[in-house]
Backbone as a printed PyTorch tensor [residue, N CA C, xyz], in Angstrom:
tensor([[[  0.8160,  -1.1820,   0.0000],
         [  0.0000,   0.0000,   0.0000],
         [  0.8680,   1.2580,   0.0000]],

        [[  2.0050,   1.2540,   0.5910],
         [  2.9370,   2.3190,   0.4010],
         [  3.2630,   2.5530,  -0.6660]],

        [[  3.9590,   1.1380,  -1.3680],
         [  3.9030,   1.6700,  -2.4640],
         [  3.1360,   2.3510,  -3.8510]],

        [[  2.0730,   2.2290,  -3.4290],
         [  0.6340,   2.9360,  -4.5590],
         [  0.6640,   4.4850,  -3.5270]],

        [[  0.7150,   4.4280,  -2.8120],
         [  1.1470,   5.8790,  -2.1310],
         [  2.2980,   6.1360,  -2.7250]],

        [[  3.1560,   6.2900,  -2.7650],
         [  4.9370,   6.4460,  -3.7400],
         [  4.3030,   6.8750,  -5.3630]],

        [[  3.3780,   5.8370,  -5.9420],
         [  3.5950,   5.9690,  -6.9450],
         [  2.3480,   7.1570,  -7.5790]],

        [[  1.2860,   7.2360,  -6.6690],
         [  0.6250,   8.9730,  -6.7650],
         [  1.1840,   9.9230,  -6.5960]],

        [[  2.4670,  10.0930,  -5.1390],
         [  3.0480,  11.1040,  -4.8830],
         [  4.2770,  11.4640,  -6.4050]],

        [[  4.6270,  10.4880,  -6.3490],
         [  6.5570,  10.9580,  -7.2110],
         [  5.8730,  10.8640,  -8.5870]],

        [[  4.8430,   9.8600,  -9.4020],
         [  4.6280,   9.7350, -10.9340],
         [  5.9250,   9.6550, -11.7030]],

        [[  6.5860,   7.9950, -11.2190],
         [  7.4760,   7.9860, -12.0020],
         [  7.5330,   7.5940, -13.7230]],

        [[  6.2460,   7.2800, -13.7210],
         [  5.8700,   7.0350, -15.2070],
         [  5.2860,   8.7520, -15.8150]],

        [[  5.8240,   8.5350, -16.9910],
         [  5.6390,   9.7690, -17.6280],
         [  4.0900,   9.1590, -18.4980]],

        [[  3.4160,   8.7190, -19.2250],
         [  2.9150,   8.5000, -19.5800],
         [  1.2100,   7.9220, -18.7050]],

        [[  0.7130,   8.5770, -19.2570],
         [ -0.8980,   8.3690, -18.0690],
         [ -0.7620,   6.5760, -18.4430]],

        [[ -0.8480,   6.1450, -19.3210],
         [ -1.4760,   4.5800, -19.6750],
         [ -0.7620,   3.8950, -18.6040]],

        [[  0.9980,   3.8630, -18.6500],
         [  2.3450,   3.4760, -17.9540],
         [  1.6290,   3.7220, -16.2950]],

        [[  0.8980,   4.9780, -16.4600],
         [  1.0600,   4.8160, -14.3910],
         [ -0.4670,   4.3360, -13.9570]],

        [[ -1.4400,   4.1770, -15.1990],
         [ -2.9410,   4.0120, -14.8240],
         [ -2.5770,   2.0230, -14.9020]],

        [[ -1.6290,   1.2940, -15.7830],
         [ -1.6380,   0.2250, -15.8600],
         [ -1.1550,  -0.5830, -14.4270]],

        [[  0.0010,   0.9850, -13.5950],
         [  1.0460,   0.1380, -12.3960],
         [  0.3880,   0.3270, -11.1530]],

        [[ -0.9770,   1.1760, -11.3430],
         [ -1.7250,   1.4720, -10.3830],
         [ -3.2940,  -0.2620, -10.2450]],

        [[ -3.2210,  -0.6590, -11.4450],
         [ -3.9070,  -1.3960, -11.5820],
         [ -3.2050,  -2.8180, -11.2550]],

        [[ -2.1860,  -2.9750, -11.4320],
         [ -1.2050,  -4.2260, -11.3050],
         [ -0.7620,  -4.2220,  -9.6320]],

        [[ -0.8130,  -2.8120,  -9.0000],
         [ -0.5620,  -2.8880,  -7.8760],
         [ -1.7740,  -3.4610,  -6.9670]],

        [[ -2.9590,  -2.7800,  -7.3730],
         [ -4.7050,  -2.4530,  -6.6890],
         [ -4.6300,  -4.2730,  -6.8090]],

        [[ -4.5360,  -5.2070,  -8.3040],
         [ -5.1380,  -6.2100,  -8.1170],
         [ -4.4550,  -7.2970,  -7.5140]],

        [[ -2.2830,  -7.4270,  -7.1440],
         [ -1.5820,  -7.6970,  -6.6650],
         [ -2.1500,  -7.8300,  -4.8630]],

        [[ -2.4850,  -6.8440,  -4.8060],
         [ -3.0250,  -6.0420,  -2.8290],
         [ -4.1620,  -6.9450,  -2.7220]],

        [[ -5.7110,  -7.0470,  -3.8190],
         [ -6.5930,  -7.8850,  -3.5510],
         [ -6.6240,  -9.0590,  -3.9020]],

        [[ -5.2020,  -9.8690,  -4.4200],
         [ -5.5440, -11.0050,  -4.7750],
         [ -4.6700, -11.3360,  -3.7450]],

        [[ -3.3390, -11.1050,  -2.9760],
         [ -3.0000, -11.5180,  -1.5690],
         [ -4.0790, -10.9540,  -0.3820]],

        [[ -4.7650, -10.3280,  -0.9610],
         [ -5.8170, -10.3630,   0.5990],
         [ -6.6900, -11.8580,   0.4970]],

        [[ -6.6470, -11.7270,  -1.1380],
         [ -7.9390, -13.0540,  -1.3720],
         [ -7.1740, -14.6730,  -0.6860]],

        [[ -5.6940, -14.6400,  -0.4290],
         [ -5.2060, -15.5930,  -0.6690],
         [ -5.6670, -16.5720,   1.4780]],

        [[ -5.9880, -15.0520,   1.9480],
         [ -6.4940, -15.6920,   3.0170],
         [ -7.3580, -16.1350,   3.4930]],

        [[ -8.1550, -16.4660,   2.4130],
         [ -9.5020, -17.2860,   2.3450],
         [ -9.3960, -18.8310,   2.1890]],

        [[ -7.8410, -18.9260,   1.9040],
         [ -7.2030, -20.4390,   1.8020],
         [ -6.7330, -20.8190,   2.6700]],

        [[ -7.0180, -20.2730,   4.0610],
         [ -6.2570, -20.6900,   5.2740],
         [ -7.7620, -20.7090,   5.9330]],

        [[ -7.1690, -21.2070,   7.2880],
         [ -8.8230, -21.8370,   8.2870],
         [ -9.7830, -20.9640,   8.6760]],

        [[ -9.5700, -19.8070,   8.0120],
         [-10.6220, -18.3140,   8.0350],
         [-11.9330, -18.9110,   7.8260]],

        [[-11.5620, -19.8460,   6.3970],
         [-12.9540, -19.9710,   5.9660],
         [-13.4450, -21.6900,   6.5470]],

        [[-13.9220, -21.9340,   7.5600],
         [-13.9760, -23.3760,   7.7020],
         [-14.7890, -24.3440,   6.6370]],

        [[-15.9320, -23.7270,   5.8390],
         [-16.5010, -24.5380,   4.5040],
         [-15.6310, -25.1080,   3.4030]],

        [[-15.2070, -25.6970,   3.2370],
         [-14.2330, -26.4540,   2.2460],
         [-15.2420, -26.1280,   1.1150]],

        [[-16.2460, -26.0900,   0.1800],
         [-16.9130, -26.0320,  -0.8740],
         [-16.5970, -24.0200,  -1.2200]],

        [[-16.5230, -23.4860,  -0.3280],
         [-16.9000, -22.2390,  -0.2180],
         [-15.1560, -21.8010,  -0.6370]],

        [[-14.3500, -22.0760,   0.0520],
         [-12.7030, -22.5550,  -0.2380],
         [-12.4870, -22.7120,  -2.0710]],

        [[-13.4480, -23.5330,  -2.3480],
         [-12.9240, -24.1310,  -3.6660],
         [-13.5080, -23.5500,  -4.7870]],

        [[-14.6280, -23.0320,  -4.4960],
         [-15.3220, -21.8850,  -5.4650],
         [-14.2710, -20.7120,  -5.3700]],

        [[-14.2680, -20.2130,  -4.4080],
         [-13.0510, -18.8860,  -4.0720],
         [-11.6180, -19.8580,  -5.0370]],

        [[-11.4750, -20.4670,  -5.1230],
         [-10.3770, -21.1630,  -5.6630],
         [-10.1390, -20.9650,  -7.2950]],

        [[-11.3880, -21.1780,  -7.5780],
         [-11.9790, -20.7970,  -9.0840],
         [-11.7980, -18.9320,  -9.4760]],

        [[-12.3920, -18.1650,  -8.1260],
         [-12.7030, -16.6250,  -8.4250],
         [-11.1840, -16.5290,  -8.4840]],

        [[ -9.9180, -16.7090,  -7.6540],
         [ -8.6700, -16.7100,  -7.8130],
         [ -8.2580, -16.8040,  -8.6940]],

        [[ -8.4210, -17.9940,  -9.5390],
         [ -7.9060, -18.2370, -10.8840],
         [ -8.0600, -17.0100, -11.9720]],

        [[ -9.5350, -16.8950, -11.7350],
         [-10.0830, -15.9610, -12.9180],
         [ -9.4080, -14.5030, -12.6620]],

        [[ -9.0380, -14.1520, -11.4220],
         [ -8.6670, -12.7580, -11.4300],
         [ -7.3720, -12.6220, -11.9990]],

        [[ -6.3370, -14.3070, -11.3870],
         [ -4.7820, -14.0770, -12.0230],
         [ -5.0000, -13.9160, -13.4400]],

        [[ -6.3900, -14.7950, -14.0360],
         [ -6.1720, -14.9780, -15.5660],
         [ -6.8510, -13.4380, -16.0350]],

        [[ -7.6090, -13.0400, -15.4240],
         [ -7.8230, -11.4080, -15.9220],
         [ -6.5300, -10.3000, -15.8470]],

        [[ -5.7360, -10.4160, -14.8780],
         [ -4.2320,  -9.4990, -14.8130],
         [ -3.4300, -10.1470, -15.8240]],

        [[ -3.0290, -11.1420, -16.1340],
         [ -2.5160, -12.3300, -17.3990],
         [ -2.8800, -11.1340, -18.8290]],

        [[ -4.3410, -11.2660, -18.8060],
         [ -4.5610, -11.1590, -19.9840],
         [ -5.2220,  -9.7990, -20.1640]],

        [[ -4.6270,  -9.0290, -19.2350],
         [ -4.5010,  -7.3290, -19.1420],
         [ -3.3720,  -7.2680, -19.6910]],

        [[ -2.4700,  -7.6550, -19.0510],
         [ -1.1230,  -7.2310, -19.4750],
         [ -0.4870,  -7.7850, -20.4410]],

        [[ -0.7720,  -9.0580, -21.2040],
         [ -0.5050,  -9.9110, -22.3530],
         [ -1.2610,  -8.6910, -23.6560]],

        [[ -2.3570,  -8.5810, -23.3830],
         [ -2.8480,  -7.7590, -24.1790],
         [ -2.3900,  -6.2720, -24.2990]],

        [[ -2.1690,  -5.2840, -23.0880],
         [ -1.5650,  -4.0760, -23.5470],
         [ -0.2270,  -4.3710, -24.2740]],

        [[  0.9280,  -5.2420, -23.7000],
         [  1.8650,  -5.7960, -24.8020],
         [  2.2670,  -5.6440, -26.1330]],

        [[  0.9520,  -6.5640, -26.5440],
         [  0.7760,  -7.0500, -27.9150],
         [  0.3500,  -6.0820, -28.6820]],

        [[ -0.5580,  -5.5390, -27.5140],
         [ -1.0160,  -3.7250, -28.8020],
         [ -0.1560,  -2.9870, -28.8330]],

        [[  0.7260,  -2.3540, -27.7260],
         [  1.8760,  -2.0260, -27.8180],
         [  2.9450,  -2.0950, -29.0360]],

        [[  3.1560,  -3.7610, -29.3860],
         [  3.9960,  -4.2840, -30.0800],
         [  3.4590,  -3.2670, -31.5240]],

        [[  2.0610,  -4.0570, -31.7550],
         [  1.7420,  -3.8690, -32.9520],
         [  1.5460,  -2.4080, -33.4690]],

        [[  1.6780,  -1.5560, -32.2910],
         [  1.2420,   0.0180, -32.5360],
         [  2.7210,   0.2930, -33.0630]],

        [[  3.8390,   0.0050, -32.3670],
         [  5.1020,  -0.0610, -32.6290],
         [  5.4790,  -0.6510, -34.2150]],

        [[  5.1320,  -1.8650, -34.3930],
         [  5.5370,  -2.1530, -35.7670],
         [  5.0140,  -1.6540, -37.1650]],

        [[  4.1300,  -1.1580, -36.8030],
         [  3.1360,   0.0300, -37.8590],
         [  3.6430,   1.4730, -37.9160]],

        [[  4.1210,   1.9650, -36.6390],
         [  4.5300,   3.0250, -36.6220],
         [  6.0600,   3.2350, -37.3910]],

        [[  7.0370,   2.0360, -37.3080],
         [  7.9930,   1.4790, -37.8060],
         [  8.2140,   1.5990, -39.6810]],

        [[  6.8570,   0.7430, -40.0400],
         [  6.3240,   0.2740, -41.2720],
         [  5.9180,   1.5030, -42.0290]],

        [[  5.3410,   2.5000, -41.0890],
         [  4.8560,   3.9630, -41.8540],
         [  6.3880,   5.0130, -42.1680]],

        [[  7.1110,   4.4500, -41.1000],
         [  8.3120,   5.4330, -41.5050],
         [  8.8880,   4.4780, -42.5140]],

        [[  9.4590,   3.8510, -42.9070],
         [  9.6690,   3.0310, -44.0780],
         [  9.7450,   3.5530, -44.9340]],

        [[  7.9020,   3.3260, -45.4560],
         [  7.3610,   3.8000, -46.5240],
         [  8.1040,   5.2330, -47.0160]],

        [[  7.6280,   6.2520, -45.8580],
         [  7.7240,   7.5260, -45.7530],
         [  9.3110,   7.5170, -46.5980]],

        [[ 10.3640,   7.3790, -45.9820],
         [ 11.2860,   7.3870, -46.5780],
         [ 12.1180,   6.7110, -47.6050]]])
């Protein structure tokens, strides 16, 4: 949590996308180790455990495929932008 405090105060990313993405990687990092204590004897229902087991999965595979995806658009915004100077010259 300090550190998402650090990273409102200083904005070491110059770019809004760069600090809206490390603010999001941090936020879902913080609630998916809070989630992780629902796997210890907090929760005594074992069925209730294993559904939460499932919502876990889906959140790592939603941050996965946040960041797999800004990437790849990234990449491809990059290799077009590349491809137009080319041409250009």
């Amino acid at each position: 949590m300090v550190y998402v405090m650090f990273l409102g105060a200083v904005r070491p990313h110059v770019s809004k996308r760069k600090r809206y993405l490390e603010f999001f990687n941090e936020y879902m990092i913080l609630f998916i180790s809070l989630h992780m204590l629902c796997f210890t004897n907090f929760i005594p229902d074992n069925m209730t455990v294993f559904i939460l087991g499932y919502q876990f999965v889906a959140m790592m595979g939603f941050v996965f495929m946040v960041n797999i995806g800004l990437m790849i658009e990234n990449n491809v915004s990059k290799y077009f932008k590349k491809k137009k100077k080319e041409v250009i010259q």
